[in-house]
N, C-alpha and C positions, 0 to 999 in steps of 0.2 A: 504493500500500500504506500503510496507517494504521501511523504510525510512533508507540511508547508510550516510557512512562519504564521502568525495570526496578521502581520503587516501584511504579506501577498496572498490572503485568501482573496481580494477582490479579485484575483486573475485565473480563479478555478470555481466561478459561479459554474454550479451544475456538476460539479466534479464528487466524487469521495476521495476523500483525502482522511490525512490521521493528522492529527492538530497533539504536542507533545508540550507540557506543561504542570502548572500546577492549581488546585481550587482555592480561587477568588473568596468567592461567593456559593451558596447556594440558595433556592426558594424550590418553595410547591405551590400548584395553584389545580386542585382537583387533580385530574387524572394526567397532569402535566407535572416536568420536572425539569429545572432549571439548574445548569449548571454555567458559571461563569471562571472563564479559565483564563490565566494569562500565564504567557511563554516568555515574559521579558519584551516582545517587540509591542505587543499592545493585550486587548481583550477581547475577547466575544463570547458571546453567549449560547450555551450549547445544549438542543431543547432533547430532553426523552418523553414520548408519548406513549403510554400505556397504550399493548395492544401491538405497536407498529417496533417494537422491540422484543428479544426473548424477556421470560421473566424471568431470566437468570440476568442478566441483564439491567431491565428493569430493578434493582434488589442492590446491586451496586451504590444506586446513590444514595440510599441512607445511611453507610457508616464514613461517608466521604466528609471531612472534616478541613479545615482551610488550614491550606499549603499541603493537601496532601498530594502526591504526586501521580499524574496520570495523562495513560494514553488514551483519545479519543478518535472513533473515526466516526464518520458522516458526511451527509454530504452538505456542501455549502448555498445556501439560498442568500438571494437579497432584502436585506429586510429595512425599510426606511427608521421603525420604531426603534430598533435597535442601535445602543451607543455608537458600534463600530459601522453600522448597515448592514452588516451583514449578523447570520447567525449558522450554527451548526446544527441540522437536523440529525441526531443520535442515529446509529446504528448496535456501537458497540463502543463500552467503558473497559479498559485495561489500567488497573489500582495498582501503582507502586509501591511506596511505604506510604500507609498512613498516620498523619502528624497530630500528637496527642498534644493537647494545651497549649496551641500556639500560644507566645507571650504576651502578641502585638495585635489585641483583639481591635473592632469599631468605635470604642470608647476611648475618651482622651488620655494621656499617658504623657507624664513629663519628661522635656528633654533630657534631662538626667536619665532617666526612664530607658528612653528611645536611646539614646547616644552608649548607654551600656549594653544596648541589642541592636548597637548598627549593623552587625554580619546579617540582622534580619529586614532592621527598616528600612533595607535599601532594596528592597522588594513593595514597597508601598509604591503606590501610581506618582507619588509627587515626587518621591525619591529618584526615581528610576526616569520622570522626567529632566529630573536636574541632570543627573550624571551623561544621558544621549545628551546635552544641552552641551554639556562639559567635554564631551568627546569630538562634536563637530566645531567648538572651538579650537579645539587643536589639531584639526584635522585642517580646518581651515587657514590657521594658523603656519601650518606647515606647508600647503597647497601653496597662501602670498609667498615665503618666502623662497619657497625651491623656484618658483614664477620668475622670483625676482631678480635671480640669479645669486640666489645665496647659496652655502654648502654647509651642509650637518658635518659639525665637528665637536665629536662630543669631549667633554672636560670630566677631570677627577673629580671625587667624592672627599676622597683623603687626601688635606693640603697640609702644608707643611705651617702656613700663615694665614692672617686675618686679611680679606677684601672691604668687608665695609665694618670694620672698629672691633677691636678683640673684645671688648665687654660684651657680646652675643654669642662668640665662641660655644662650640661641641667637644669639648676636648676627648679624644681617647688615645688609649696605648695603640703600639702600630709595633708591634713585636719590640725592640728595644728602644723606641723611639717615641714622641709624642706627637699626635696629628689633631688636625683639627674635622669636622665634616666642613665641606665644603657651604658660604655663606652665597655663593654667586663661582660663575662658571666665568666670569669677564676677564679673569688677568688672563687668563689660557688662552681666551679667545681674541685678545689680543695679537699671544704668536701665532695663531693658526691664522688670524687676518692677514699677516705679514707675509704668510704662507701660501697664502689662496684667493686673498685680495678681499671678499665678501663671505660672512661666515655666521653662523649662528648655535648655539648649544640650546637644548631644552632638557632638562630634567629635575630633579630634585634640588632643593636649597634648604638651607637648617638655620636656623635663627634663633639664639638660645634667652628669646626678651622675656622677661617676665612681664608679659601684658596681659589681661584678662578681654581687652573688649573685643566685639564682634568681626572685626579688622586684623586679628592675628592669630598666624598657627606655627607653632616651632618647626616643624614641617611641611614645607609647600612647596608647587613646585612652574618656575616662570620658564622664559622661552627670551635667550639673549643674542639680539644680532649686532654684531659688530661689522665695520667695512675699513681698508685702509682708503687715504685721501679722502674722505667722507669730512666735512665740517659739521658743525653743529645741527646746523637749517637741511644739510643733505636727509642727515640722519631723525630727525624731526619730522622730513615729509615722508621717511618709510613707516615710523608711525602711526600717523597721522591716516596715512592709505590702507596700510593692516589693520588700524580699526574700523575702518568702514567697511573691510570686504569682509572681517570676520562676522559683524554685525550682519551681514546680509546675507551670506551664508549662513547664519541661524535661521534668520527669518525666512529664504527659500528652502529650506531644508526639516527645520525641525516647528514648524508652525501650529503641529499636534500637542507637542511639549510644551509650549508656549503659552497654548489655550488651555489646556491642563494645568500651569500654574496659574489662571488667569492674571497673566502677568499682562498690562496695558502696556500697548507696544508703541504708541503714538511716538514717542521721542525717538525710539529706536527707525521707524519708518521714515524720519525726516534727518537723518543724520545724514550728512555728507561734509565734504572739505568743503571749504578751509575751517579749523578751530580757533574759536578766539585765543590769543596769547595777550598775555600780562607779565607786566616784570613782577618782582620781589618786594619793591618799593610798594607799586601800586594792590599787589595781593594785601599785604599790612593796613594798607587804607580802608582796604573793604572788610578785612575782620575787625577795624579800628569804628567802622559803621553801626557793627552788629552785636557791640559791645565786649571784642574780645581780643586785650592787648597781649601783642606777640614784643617780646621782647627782641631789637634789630639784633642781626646774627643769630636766633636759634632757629631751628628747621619748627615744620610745622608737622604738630600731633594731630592725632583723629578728630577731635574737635573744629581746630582751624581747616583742614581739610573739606569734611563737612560742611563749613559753610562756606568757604568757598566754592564747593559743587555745587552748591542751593542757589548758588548767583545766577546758573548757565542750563541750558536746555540744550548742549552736545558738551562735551569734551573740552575741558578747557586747559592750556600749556602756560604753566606759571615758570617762568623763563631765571635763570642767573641768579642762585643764590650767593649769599656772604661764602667764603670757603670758609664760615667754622661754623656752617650748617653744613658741609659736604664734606666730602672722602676728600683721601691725600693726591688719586690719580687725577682728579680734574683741573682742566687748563684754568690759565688765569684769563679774565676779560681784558683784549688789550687794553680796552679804556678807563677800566675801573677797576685796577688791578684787585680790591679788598674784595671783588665779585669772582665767580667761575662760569665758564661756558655749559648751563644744564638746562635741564628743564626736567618738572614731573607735570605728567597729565593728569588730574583730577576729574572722573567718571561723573555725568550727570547724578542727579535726583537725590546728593547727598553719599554719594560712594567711596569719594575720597581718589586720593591715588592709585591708578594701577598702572602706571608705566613711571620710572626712573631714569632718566640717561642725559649724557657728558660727552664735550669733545676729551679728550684724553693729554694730560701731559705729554709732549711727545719730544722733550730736550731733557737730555740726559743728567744737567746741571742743577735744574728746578726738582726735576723728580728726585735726583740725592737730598735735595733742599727740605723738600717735601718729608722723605723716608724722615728726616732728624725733627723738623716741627711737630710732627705725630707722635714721634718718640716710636717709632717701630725701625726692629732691628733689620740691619741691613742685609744680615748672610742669607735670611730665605729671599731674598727678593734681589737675589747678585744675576737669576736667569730674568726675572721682568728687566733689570739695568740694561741686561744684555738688547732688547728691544730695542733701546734709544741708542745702544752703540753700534748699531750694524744697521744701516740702513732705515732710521726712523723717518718717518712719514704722519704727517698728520691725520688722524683716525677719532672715533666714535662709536657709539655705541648705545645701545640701551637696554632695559629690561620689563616686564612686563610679568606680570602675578599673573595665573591664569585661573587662577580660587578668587582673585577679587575681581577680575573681568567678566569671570562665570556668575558670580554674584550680582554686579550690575545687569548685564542682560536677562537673568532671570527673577530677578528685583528680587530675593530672597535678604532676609536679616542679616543672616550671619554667614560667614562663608565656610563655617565647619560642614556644612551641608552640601557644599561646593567641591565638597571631597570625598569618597567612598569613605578612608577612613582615617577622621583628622584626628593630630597632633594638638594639643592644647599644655598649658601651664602646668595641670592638674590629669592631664590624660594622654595616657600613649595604652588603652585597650579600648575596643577588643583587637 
């Protein structure tokens, strides 16, 4: 028997097929029986009629308990009243294990709750919408930049040093040596730039902050392209273009998932270039508006963030901080040298930042200068050195969270949700 997904039963009206999965739901209504199945791609409804099945058969669906697991075959009708339009008319129930006291029953259940049975909530319709959410982001994600003429170059986990300030450090043994988990894939992808001109890592990053709010996971994981000869503004419109096309790539693609978070998509539909840009100067004004002084030189927390997103209705790029709100490898502004050449994008509707990026020190003299101002030692960073003595080239780069991106697009609270199974302050289970 030709076994389908419940997404492609629309292409086998008329057919018998065997639908593999597990029970949703069940109901009775008189000499009817209702079974609701989903297989992960979606759901549909799958009707047993007494009479028009064996009763051995028939007899199946009353010990069927939700998430038990089973084979169904029948055949597929159109049906308008139903969620999916379509429905399975039963032939025959094939019972896998069946699941005694699910945990995660119809009634409400706290996060605490839920988050210590994520192996299971993430089988729930809203779960399981966010993750395909989160999967065509990176699919998409990877689609602009291979387009763009970028090259996957992946980067270590185990570094020897800190990329963005050792106070966030993972520290572990590394056989008789100490390493850190990697904070960011950027100093690598640096030499690999130098190596191949256009280039980008995606994987994991560690962040060892102790923050509680909705905006942090000690584990997450971004997507970093760096280019040589790139300035600032190059690097800016790769940005700039990768969120428009991933944005739109959700929205032609996962439009099902969308409507299942009734997430409004109105902002999302009108997004296109150009994003407004603001300097550093002028961002301080407008939290200085809204009653929230930022002291000149410190970077901005979740708060400031926040309201700076609550200004804009797309994307907005807060340009050139102080450098002693920024890392050691960023250039200085030729004009204002107490400034650096950055920018972070802050996400509409109050999301805060989800992209980072810098033109890069790229003179061997400034960056020594740099290693001693920070006070980080120079011996693990003598191969970065190496960069500016052999052939340095002006270069950029940036990075982008893809748990606060996923967030934004599927306007959810928190981005621990934006992950099958997040890392928190107080949580590294299940």
């Amino acid at each position: 028997m030709h076994a389908v997904l419940v997404e492609d039963v629309g292409q086998h009206v008329g057919q018998e097929v065997s639908l593999r999965g597990w029970v949703y739901n069940k109901r009775s209504s008189g000499k009817i029986r209702f079974i609701l199945l989903r297989d992960g791609t979606g759901i549909i409804q799958c009707v047993l009629v007494e009479g028009q099945v064996s009763g051995e058969t028939f007899e199946r669906f009353a010990p069927l308990t939700q998430e038990t697991s089973v084979i169904i075959t029948g055949t597929i009708n159109e049906d308008k009243r139903a969620p999916s339009g379509y429905e399975l008319l039963v032939k025959d129930v094939d019972v896998g294990q069946i699941a005694t006291d699910y945990p995660i029953t119809p009634k409400e259940h706290s996060t605490a709750y839920l988050l210590d049975r994520r192996h299971l909530w993430i089988r729930s319709l809203r779960q399981n919408a966010i993750l395909r959410i989160r999967a065509e982001v990176i699919k998409a994600v990877r689609d602009f930049l291979d387009g763009d003429g970028f090259v996957l170059a992946d980067t270590p986990v185990f570094t020897p040093t800190s990329c963005e300030g050792t106070s966030t450090l993972f520290e572990t043994k590394y056989f008789d040596q100490t390493a850190y988990l990697a904070q960011s894939g950027q100093l690598y992808n640096e030499a690999t730039a130098m190596a191949l001109g256009k280039v980008y890592c995606f994987g994991p990053a560690f962040r060892a902050e102790k923050s509680k709010t909705r905006r942090h996971l000690t584990e997450f994981w971004q997507v970093e392209p760096e280019a040589a000869y790139y300035d600032l503004d190059d690097m800016a419109d790769v940005a700039e273009r990768m969120i428009v096309y991933l944005v739109r790539s959700v929205l032609k693609n996962k439009a099902r998932e969308l409507k299942a978070l009734e997430r409004d998509t109105t902002i999302l539909e009108k997004l296109e270039a150009p994003f407004p840009k603001i300097a550093y100067d002028e961002a301080l004004e407008i939290l200085k508006t809204r009653g929230i002084e930022v002291e000149y030189g410190s970077d901005f927390g979740a708060p400031e963030q926040t309201a700076l997103s609550d200004e804009y209705d797309k994307p907005v790029f807060v340009m050139n901080f102080p450098l002693t709100a920024k890392e050691f490898y960023m250039k200085e502004h030729p004009e204002k040298p107490e400034l650096v050449l950055c920018f972070d994008i802050m996400a509409p509707e109050g999301y805060g930042e989800i992209v980072g990026g810098s033109q890069r020190v790229d003179d061997l003299e400034t960056l020594e200068k740099r290693l001693r101002d920070f006070n980080l030692p120079r011996e693990p960073f003598e191969w970065y050195l190496d960069l500016r003595r052999f052939g340095s080239v002006p270069h950029s780069g940036f990075g982008m969270g893809i748990e606060r991106t996923v967030a934004w697009i599927c306007g959810i609270k928190h981005i621990r949700e934006a992950i099958p199974f997040p890392r928190t302050l107080y949580r590294i289970t299940p």
